[in-house]
C-alpha positions as CSV (number, residue, x, y, z in Angstrom):
1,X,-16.7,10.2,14.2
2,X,-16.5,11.4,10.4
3,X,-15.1,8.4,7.9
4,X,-12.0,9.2,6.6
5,X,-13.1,7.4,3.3
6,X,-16.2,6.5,2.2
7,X,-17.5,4.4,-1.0
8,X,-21.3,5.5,-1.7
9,X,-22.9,2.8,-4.3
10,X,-19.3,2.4,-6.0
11,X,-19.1,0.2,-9.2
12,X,-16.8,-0.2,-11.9
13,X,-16.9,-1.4,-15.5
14,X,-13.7,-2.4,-18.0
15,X,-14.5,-2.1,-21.5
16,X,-13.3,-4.1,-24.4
17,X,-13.8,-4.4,-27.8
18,X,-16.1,-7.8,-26.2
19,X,-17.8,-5.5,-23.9
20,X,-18.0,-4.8,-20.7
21,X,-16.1,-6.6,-17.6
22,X,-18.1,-5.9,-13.8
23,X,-15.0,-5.5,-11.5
24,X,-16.8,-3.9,-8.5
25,X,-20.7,-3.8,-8.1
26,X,-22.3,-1.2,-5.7
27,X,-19.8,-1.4,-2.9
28,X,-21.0,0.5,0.3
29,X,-17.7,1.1,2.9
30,X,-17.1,3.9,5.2
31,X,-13.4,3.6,6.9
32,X,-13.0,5.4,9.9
33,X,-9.5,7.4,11.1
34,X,-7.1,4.6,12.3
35,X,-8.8,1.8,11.6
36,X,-7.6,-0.8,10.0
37,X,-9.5,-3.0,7.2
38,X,-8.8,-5.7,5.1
39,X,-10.4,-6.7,1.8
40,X,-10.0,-10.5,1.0
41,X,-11.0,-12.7,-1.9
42,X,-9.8,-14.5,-5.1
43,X,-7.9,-13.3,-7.4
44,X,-9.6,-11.2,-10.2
45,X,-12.5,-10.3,-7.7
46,X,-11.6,-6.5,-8.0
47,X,-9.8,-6.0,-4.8
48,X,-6.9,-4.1,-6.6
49,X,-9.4,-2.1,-8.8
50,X,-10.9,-0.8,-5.6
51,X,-8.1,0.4,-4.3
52,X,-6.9,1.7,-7.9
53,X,-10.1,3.8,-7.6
54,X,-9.1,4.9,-4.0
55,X,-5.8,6.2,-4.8
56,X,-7.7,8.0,-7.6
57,X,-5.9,5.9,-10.7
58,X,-8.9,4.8,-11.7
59,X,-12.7,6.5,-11.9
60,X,-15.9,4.5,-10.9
61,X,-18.2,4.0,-13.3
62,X,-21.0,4.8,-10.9
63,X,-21.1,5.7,-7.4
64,X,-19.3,8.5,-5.1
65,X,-15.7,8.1,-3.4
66,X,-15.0,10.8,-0.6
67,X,-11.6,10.9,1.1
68,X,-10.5,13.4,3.7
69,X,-6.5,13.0,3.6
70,X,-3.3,12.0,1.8
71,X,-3.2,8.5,0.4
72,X,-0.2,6.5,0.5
73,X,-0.5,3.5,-1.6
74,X,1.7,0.3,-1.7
75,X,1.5,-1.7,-5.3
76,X,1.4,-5.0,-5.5
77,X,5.0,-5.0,-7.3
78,X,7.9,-3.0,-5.8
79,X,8.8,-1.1,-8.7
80,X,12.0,-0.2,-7.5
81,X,14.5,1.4,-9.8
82,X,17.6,-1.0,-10.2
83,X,20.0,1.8,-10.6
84,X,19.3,3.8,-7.8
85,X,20.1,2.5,-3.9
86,X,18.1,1.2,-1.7
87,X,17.9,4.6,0.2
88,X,17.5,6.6,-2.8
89,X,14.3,4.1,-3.4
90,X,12.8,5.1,-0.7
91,X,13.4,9.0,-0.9
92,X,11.9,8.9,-4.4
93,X,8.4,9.8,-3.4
94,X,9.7,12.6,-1.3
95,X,11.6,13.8,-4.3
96,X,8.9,13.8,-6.9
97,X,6.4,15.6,-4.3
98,X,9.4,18.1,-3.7
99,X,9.5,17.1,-0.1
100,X,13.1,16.2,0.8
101,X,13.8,18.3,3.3
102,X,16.4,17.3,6.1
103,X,14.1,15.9,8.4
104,X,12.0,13.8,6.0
105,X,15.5,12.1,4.7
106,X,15.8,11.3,8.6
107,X,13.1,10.0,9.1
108,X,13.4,7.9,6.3
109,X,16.6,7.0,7.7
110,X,15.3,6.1,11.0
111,X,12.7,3.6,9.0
112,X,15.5,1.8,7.4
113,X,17.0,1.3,10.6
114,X,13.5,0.6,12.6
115,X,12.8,-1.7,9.1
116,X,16.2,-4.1,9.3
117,X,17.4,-2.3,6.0
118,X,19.9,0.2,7.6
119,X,23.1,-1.7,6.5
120,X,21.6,-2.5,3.4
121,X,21.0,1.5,2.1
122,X,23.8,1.9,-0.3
123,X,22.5,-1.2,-2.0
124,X,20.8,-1.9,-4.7
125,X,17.5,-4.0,-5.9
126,X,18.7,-6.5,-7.4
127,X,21.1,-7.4,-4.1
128,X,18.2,-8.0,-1.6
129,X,15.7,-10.7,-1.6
130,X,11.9,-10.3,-2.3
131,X,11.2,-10.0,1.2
132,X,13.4,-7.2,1.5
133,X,12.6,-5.2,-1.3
134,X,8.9,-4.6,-0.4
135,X,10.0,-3.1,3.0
136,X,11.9,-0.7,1.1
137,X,8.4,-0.1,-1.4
138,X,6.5,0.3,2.2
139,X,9.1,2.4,3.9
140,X,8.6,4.8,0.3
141,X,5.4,5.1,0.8
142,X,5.3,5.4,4.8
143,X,8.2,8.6,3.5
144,X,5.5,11.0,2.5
145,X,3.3,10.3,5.5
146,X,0.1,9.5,4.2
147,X,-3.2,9.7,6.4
148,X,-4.5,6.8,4.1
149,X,-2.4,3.9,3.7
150,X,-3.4,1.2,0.8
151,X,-1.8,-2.2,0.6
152,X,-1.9,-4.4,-2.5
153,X,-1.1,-7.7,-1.4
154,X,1.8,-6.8,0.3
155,X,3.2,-10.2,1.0
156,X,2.9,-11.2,-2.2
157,X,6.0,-13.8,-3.6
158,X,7.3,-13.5,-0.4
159,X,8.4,-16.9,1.6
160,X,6.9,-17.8,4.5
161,X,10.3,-16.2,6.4
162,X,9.7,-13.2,4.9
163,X,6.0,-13.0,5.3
164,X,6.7,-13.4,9.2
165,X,8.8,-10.5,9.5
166,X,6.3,-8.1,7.0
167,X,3.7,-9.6,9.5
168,X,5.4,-7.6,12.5
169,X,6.4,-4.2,10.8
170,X,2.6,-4.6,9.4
171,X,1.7,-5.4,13.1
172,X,4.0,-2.1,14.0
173,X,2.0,0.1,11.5
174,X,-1.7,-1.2,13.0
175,X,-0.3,-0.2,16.5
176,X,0.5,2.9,15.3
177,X,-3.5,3.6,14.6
178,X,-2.5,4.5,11.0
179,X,-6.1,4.3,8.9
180,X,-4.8,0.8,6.4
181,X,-7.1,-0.8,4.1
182,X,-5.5,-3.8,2.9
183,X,-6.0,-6.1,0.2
184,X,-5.0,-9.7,-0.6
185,X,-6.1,-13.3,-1.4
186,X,-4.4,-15.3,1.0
187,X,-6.7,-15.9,4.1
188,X,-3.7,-17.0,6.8
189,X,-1.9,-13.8,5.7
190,X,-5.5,-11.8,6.1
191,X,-5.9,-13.8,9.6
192,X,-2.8,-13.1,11.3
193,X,-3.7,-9.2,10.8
194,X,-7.0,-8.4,11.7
């Protein structure tokens, strides 16, 4: 089977006026269609710059990245925008790529519902709790279907309440055989996953 994304010799340099920073240093990975991979380690290891340079926001500084499919990827942050509803959040990705037909907007509809958020869609941001808020961010980025789905410490400043129940709609995704690489620091989190 053909790798759906593959990192050939991949490293990457930040430069300052001090010089340069090594975040990533030859990485070799091939990820194949629905697997799912996690990357773990400290903070500041390059974790997020790897998947920065997946999602094409960022360009190695040596090395070759191949990817055969859409890329959906999940920031850290939710970056939500507190004047539009909770629903509206999550069509936004649709609406930029120009996608909102009428079944896309049900479908996000029927992840709001499968997501807990149903009764919470004419909300806004600033009325849900941590937790919530990065189902909405995942539900976003699940909208415009990706092949590829990136996750930047998803869980992060979550309780351990709400980490539980992104645990099971993470668990819900994997079963799914969705291709995920996921990212974070905290090794129970990591461990309850893969």
């Amino acid at each position: 089977m053909r790798p759906i994304v593959s990192l050939d010799n991949v490293s990457l340099r930040y430069h300052s006026v001090s010089g340069e920073t090594p975040a990533v240093s030859h990485l070799n990975l091939e990820v194949l269609p629905g697997e799912f991979i996690c990357i773990v380690g400290p903070s500041g290891c390059g974790k997020s710059s790897i998947l920065s340079m997946l999602a094409g926001l960022l360009s190695p500084s040596e090395g070759s990245i191949r990817i055969d499919g859409e890329i959906g990827y999940m920031l850290q942050k939710d970056y939500l925008l507190e004047w539009r509803s909770i629903r509206s959040n999550a069509l936004l990705g649709l609406e930029i790529q120009k996608k909102l037909t009428k079944e896309n907007i049900e479908y996000v509809d029927t992840l709001l519902e499968q997501y807990g958020l149903g009764d919470f869609k004419e909300h806004y941001p600033y009325q849900l709790s941590g937790g919530m808020r990065q189902r909405v961010a995942l539900i976003r980025t699940l909208a415009v279907r990706p092949d590829i789905l990136l996750l930047d410490e998803p869980a992060a400043g979550m309780n351990e309440q709400e980490t539980d129940e992104l645990l099971q709609i993470i668990r819900r995704i994997k079963e799914l055989k969705k291709t995920v690489i996921l990212i974070d620091h905290d090794m129970k989190f990591v461990m309850n996953i893969c």
